[in-house]
C-alpha positions as a printed Julia matrix, in Angstrom:
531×3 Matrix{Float64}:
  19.64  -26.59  63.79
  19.85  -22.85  63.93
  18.89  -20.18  61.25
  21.56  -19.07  59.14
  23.3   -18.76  55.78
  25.42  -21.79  56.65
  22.9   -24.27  58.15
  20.58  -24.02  54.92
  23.59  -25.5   53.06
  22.99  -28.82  54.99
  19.27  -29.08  52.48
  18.86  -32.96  54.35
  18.31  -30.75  57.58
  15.54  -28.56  56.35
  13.04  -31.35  54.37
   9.93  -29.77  54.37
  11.02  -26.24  53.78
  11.5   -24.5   50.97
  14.72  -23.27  50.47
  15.9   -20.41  48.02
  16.78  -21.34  44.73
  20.01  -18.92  44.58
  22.84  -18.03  45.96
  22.1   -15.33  49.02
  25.24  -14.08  49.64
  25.62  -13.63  45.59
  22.76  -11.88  45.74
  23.94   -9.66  48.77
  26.75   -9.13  46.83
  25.08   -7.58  43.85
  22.83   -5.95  45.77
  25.55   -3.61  47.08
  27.21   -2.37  43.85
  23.69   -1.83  42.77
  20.65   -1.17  45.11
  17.33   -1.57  43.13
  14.82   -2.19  46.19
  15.05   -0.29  49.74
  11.81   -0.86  52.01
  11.74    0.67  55.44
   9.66   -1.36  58.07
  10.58   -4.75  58.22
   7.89   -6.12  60.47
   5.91   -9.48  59.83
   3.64   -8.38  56.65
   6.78   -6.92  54.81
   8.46  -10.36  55.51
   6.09  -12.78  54.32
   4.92  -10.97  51.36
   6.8    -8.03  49.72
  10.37  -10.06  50.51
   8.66  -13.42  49.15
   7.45  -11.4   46.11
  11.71  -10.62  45.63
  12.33  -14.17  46.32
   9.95  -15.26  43.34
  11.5   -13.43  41.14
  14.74  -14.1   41.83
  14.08  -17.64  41.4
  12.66  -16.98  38.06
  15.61  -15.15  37.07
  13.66  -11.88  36.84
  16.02  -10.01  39.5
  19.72  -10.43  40.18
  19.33   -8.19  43.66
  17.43   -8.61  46.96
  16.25   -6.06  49.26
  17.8    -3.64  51.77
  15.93   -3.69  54.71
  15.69   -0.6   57.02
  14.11    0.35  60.38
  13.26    3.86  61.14
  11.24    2.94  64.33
  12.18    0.2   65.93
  15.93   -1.03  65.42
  15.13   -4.39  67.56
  14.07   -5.52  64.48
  17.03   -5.52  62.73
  19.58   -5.82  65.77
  17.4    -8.98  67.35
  15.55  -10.77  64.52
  17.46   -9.83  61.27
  21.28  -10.14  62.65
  21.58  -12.82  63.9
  20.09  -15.02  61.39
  22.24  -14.08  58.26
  18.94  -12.08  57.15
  16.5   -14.99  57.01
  13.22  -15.53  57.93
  11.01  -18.2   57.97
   7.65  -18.28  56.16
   4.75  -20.09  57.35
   1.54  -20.21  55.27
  -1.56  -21.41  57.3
  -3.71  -23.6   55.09
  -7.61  -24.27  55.9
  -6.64  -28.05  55.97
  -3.86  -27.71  58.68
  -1.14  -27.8   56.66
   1.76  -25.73  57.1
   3.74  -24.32  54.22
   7.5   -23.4   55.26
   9.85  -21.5   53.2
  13.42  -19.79  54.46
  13.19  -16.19  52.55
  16.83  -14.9   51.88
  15.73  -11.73  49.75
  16.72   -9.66  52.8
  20.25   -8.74  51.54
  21.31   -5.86  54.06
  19.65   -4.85  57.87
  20.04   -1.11  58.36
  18.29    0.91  61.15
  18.06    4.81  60.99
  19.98    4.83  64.5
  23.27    3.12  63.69
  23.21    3.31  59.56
  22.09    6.65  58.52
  24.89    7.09  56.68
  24.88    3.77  54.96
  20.96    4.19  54.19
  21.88    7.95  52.92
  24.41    6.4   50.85
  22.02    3.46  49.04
  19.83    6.44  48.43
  22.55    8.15  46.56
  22.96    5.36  43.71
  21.85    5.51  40.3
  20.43    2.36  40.2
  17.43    2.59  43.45
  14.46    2.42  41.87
  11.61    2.18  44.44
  11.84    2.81  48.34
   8.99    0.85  49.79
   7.09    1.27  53.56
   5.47   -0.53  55.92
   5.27    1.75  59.03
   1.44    1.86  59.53
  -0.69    4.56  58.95
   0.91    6.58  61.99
   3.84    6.25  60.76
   2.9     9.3   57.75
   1.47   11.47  60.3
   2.86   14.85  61.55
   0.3    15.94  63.95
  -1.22   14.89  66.82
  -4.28   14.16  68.09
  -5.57   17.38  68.27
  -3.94   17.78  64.7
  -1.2    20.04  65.86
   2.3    19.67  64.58
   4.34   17.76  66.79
   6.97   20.03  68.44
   9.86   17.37  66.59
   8.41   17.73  63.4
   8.13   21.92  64.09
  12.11   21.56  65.16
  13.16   20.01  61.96
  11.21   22.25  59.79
  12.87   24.84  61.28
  16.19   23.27  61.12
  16.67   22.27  57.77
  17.47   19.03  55.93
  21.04   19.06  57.64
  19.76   18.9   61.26
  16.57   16.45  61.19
  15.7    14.13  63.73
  12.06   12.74  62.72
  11.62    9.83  60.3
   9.67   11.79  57.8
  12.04   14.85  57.96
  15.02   12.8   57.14
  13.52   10.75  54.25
  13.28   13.87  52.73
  16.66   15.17  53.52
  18.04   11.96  51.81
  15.5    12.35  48.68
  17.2    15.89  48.57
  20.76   14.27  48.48
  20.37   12.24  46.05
  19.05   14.72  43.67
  22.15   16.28  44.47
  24.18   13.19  43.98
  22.72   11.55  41.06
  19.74   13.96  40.14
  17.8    10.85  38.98
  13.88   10.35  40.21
  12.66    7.65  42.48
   9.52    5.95  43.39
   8.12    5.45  47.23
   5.88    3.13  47.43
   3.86    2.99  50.65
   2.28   -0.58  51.33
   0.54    0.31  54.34
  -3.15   -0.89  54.59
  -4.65    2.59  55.25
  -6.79    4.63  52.33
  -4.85    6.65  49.47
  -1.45    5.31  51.3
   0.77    7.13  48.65
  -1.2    10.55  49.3
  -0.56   10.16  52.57
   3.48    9.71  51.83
   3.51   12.38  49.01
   1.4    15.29  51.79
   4.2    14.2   54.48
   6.9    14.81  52.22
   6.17   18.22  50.79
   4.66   19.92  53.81
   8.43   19.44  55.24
   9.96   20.47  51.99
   7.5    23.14  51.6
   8.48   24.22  55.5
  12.03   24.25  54.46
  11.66   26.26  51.02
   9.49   28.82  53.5
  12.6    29.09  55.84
  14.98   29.76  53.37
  16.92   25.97  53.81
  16.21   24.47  50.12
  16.15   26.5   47.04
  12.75   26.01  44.74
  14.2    23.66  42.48
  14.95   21.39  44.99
  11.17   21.57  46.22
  10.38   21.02  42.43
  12.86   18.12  42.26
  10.45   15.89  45.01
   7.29   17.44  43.59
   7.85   16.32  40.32
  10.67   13.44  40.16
   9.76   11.68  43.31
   6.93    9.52  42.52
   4.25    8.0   45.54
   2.46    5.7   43.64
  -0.79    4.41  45.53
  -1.15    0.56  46.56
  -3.7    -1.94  47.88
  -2.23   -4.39  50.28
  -4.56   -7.28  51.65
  -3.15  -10.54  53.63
  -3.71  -10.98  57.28
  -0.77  -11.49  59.24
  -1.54  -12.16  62.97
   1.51  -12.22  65.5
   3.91  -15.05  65.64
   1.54  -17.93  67.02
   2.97  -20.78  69.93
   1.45  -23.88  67.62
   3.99  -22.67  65.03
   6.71  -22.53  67.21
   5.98  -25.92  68.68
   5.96  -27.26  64.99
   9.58  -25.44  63.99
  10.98  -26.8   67.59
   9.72  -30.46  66.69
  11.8   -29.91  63.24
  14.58  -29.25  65.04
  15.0   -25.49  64.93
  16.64  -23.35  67.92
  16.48  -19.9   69.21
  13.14  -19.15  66.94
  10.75  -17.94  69.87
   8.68  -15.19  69.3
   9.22  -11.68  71.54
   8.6    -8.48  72.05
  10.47   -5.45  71.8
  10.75   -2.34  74.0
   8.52   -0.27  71.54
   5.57   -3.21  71.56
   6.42   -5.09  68.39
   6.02   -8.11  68.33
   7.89  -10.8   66.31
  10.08  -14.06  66.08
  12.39  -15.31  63.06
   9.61  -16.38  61.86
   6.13  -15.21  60.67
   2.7   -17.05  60.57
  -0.16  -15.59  57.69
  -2.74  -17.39  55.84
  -2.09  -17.9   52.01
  -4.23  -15.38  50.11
  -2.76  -12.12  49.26
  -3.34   -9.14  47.12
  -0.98   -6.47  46.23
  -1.97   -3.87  43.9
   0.16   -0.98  42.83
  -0.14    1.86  40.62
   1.99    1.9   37.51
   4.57    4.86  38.46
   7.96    3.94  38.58
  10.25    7.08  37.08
  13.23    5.05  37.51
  11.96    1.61  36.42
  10.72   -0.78  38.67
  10.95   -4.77  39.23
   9.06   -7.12  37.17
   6.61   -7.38  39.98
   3.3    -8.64  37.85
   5.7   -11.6   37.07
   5.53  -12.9   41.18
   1.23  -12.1   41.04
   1.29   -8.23  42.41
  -1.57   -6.26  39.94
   0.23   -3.1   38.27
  -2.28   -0.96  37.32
  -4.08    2.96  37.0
  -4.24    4.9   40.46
  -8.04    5.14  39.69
  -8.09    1.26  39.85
  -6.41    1.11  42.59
  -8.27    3.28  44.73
 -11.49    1.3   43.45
  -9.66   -1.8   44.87
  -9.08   -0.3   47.91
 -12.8     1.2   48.07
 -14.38   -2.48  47.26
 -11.91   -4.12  50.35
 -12.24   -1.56  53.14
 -15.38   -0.33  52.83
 -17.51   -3.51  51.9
 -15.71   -6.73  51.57
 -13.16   -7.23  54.56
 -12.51   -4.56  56.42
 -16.16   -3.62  57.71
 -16.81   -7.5   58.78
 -13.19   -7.35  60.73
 -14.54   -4.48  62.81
 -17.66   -5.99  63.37
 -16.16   -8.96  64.33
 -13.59   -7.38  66.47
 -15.48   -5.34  68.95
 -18.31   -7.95  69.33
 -15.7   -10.9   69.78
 -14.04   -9.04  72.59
 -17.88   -8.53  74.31
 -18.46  -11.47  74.16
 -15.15  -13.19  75.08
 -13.58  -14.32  71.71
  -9.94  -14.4   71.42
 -10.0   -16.13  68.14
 -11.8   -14.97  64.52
 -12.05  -18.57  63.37
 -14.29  -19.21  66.66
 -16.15  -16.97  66.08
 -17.04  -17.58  62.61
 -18.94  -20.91  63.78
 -20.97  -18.49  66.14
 -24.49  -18.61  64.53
 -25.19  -14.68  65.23
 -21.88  -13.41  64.22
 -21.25  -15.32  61.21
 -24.83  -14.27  59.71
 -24.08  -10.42  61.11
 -21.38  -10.46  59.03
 -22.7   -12.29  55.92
 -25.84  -10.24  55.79
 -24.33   -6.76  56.66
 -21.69   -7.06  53.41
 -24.24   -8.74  50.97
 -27.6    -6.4   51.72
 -25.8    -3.56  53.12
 -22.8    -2.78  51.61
 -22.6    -4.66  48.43
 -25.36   -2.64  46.7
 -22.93    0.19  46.62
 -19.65   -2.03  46.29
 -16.57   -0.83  44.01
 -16.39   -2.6   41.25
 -12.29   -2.21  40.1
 -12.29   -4.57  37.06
  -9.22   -6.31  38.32
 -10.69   -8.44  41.08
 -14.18   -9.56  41.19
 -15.68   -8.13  44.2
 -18.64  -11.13  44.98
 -15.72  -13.78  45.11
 -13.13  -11.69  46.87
 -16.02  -11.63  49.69
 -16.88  -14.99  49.62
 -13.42  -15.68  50.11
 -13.78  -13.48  53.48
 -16.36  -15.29  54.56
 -15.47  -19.27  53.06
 -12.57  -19.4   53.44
 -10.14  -16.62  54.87
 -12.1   -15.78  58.13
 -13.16  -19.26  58.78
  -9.32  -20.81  58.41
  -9.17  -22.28  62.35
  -5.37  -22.52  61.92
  -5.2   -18.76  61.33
  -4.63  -17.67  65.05
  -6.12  -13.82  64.65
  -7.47  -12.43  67.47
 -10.63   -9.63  67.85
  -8.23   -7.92  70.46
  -5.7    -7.09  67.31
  -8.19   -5.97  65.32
  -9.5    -3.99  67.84
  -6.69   -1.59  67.97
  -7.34    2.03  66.9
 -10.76    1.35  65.68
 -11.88    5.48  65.97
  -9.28    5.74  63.31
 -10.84    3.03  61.27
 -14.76    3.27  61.39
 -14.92    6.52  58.78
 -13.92    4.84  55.94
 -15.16    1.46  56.71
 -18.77    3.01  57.56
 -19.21    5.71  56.92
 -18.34    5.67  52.93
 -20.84    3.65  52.84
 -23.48    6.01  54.59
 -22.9     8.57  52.13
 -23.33    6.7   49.19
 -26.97    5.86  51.03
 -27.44    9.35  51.64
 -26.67   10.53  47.96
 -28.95    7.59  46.49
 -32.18    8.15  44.55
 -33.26    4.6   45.29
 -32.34    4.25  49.27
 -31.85    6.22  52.62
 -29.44    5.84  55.49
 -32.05    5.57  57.98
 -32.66    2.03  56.4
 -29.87    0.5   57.78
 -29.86   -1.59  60.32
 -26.46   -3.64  60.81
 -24.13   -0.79  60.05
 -25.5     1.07  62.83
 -25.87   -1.91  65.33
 -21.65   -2.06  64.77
 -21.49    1.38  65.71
 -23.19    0.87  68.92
 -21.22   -2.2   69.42
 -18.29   -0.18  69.28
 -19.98    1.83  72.21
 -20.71   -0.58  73.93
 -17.01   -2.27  73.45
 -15.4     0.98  75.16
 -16.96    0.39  78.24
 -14.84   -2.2   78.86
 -16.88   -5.17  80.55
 -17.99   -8.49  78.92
 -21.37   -9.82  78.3
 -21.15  -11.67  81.45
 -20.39   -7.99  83.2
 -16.73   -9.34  83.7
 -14.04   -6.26  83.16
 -11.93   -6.28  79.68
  -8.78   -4.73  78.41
  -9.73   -2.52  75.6
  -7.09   -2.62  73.01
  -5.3     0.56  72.06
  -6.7     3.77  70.72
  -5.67    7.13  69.96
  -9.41    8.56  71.23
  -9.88    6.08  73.87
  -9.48    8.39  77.06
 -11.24   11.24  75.57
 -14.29    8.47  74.63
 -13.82    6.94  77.9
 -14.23   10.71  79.5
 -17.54   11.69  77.7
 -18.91    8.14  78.34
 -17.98    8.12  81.9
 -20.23    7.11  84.4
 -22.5     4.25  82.0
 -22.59    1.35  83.49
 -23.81   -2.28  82.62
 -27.4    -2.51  83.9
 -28.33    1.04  84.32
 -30.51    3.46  82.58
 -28.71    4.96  79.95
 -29.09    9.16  79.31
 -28.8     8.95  75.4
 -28.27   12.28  75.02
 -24.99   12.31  76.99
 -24.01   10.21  73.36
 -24.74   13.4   71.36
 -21.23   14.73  71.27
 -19.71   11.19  69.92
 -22.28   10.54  67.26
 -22.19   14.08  65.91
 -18.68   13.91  64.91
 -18.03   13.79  61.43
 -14.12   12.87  62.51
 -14.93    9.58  63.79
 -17.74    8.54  61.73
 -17.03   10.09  58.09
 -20.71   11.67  58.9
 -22.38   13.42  61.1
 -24.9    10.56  62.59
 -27.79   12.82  63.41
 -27.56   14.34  59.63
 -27.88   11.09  57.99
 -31.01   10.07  60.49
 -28.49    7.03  61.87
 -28.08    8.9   65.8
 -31.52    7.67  67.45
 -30.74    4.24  66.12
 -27.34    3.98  67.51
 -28.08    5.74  70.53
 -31.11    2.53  71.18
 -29.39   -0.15  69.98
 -26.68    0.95  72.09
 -28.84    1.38  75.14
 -30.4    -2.0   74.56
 -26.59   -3.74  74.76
 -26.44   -1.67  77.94
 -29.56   -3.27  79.5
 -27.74   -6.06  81.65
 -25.71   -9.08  81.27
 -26.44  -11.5   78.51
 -27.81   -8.27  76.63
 -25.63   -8.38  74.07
 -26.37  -11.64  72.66
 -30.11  -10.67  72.67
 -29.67   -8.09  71.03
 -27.48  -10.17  68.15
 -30.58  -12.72  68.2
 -33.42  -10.08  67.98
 -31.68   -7.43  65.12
 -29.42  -10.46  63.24
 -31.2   -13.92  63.69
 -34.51  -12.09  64.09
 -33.15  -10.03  60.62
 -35.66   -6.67  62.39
């Protein structure tokens, strides 16, 4: 059996799935004379979660409309994976017993890329009755500078231009948030769901610094610049469910039901993705309660509407104590020592109590407590349950990626808050640091065994590779060639040698350098041995 609108009709063919409780293509239908929901990155997170959300409450009869689904970076999304499956996808929640929860998710009532549709995307924008445009593009996907925090030359080109001649995704969400003032004049919420820190910020600085470009050039008047800094709302969110690429087991298990065409690919731009997605069950969204144009009843399908200020404490309590930090940890020492699996390495004796002691003695003492979610069970969820789940297929190597961007406010919050206490000093630390150096260590690129690695992708890593140059497994290790890295306040939300951390990285990190088999005496001395 194939995908599709028509196929689901036969329910006797899809026992064992869940299969919406409405009419799609009714749905579609109303969906077009009256857009409520637009979300822009339609990868595997947005699939599983935000469109399930829709399908909820649909099938509670809270909503009458699905979601229009755009791409603004990568149209083989849409052309490949949405097309030519009526707009379905297939849901598969990994349980910690082996089970496999399957669910077709028929929310997704229009595809739309900004390369063919514009024009059909500008036009949804233009209605009356769009009430939140939501994102997941990653945290790149907000930026307008490189890395040397320049402005692209694109982004320079369409600030120059004007709204009528942009070419860059940010540039022409703004045009169309223009247009619709000028169509409608009504306000409109965008909602970024993107795991990164103060998402909406991020979304709201983007925005303006092109309108404010534009107002500077003479292309938009000031009420039009007052228009998106005062009826376009960015409310802030927390977004928490890991969502590894489409796995082979799953595939094997939708072949043996019967299903065709469903392997998983990847696209010219490196995404990759199958008509299905694979996540494990928990989930958190959190979302700040600003919605100028009304808003789904999302509490109704489980998503927390709250204060920004609550939301940012959620956020705090996640990524810099309660998952985050141990996924970093757990990413750069899994790839060292030749992991390709986070369940696997949760039943490694060293790793398991790194992780478990670093969170409770570390960074709990100074956890964010946000009221809504009780921080001690949220991270004994991490480390029971979610992390542990050996039908979750998440890799170290994923969550390796970018980790320069990541280690500020996974860290290095946390060093401040030990620098600013009455009652402790940074220089106690002792796991926090020893991830630091394992990241360090990671970028060198060879294994524990002194076997070569491919070190996962990074915006910094050729100008980290360049200044660590030269270090090699087994040799003596000039510490003071390391004085550059841990002095940078852009990396590590601190300046290492100002919060008395540099010395210790710079030895633990000689120490992994010692040899092979280094690494895991190191774990054993500073984590077993608790030093």
């Amino acid at each position: 059996m194939k995908l599709s609108l028509q196929s689901i009709q036969d329910k006797d063919s899809w026992k064992g799935y869940h299969l919406p409780a409405y009419d799609p293509k009714k749905i579609a239908e109303n969906t077009k004379k009256n857009p409520q929901w637009m979300h822009f990155g339609s990868g595997n997170i947005f699939r599983i979660f935000p469109a399930a959300l829709c399908q909820r409450l649909i099938e509670q009869g809270e909503m009458d409309t699905g979601i229009v689904c755009c791409e603004g970076y990568d149209d083989e999304i849409i052309t490949k994976c949405f097309r030519p499956y009526d707009n379905l996808t297939i849901g598969v929640t990994l349980n910690m017993d082996g089970r496999m929860d399957k669910e077709v998710i028929a929310s997704m009532s229009e595809s739309l890329t900004m390369l063919y549709d514009r024009e059909r995307i500008a036009e949804i924008f233009k209605q009356p009755s769009l009430q939140m445009v939501s994102f997941t593009i990653t945290e790149k996907g907000y930026s307008l500078r490189n890395a040397a925090q320049e402005l692209v030359p694109a982004v320079l080109e369409d600030m120059e231009n004007g709204p009528e001649h942009c070419n860059t995704f940010m540039a022409q969400l703004t045009a169309m948030c223009l247009a619709r003032k000028a169509a409608c004049g009504k306000p409109l919420a965008l909602v970024s769901m993107d795991n990164c820190s103060h998402n909406g910020e991020k979304l709201q600085a983007a925005v303006l610094e092109i309108a404010e470009a534009w107002l500077k050039n003479g292309k938009i008047s000031k009420e039009e610049y007052t228009y998106l800094e005062q009826e376009i709302a960015f409310p802030w969110s927390m977004i928490d469910k890991i969502t590894p690429r489409p796995h082979p087991a799953v595939e094997k298990q939708l072949l043996a039901d019967g299903l065709e065409e469903i392997s998983p690919f990847v696209t010219a731009k490196h995404t990759y993705i199958a008509p299905f997605v694979n996540a494990e069950k928990p989930q958190y969204l959190v979302i700040e309660d600003h919605f100028p144009n009304g808003r789904p009843p999302l509490e109704h399908a489980g998503v927390i509407i709250t204060s920004r200020d609550t939301v940012n404490k959620v956020e705090k309590m996640k990524v810099c104590t309660c998952l985050n930090p141990l996924h970093t940890c757990l990413a750069v020492y899994g790839c060292i020592l030749g992991y390709t699996s986070i369940a696997e390495e949760m039943k490694d004796t060293e790793l398991k109590t790194f992780i478990d002691r670093m969170s409770h003695k570390e960074g709990m003492p100074f956890v964010v407590n946000p009221g809504v979610i009780d921080p001690e069970k949220f991270l004994q969820e991490v480390l029971t349950e979610r992390f542990p789940n050996p039908f979750m297929p998440d890799t170290p190597q994923r969550i390796a990626t970018d980790t320069s961007q990541k280690l500020s406010i996974r860290f290095g919050e946390t060093i401040k808050a030990y620098m600013g206490s009455a009652e402790h000093r940074a220089e106690e630390l002792t796991l926090i640091p020893l991830v630091l150096a394992g990241w360090l260590r990671y970028l060198i690129g060879v294994d524990d065994e002194g076997k070569a690695f491919e070190v996962s992708p990074d915006p910094l890593l050729s100008a980290m590779q360049e200044k660590m140059a030269g270090m090699k497994l087994g040799e003596p290790v000039d510490t003071a060639r390391l004085q550059p890295i841990l002095s940078d306040d852009s990396i590590f939300g601190v300046d290492l040698y100002q919060c008395g951390l540099a010395e210790k990285v710079a030895g633990y990190f000689a120490e992994l350098m010692a040899g092979t088999g280094a690494v895991r005496a190191v774990l054993k001395k500073y984590v077993a041995g608790e030093k």
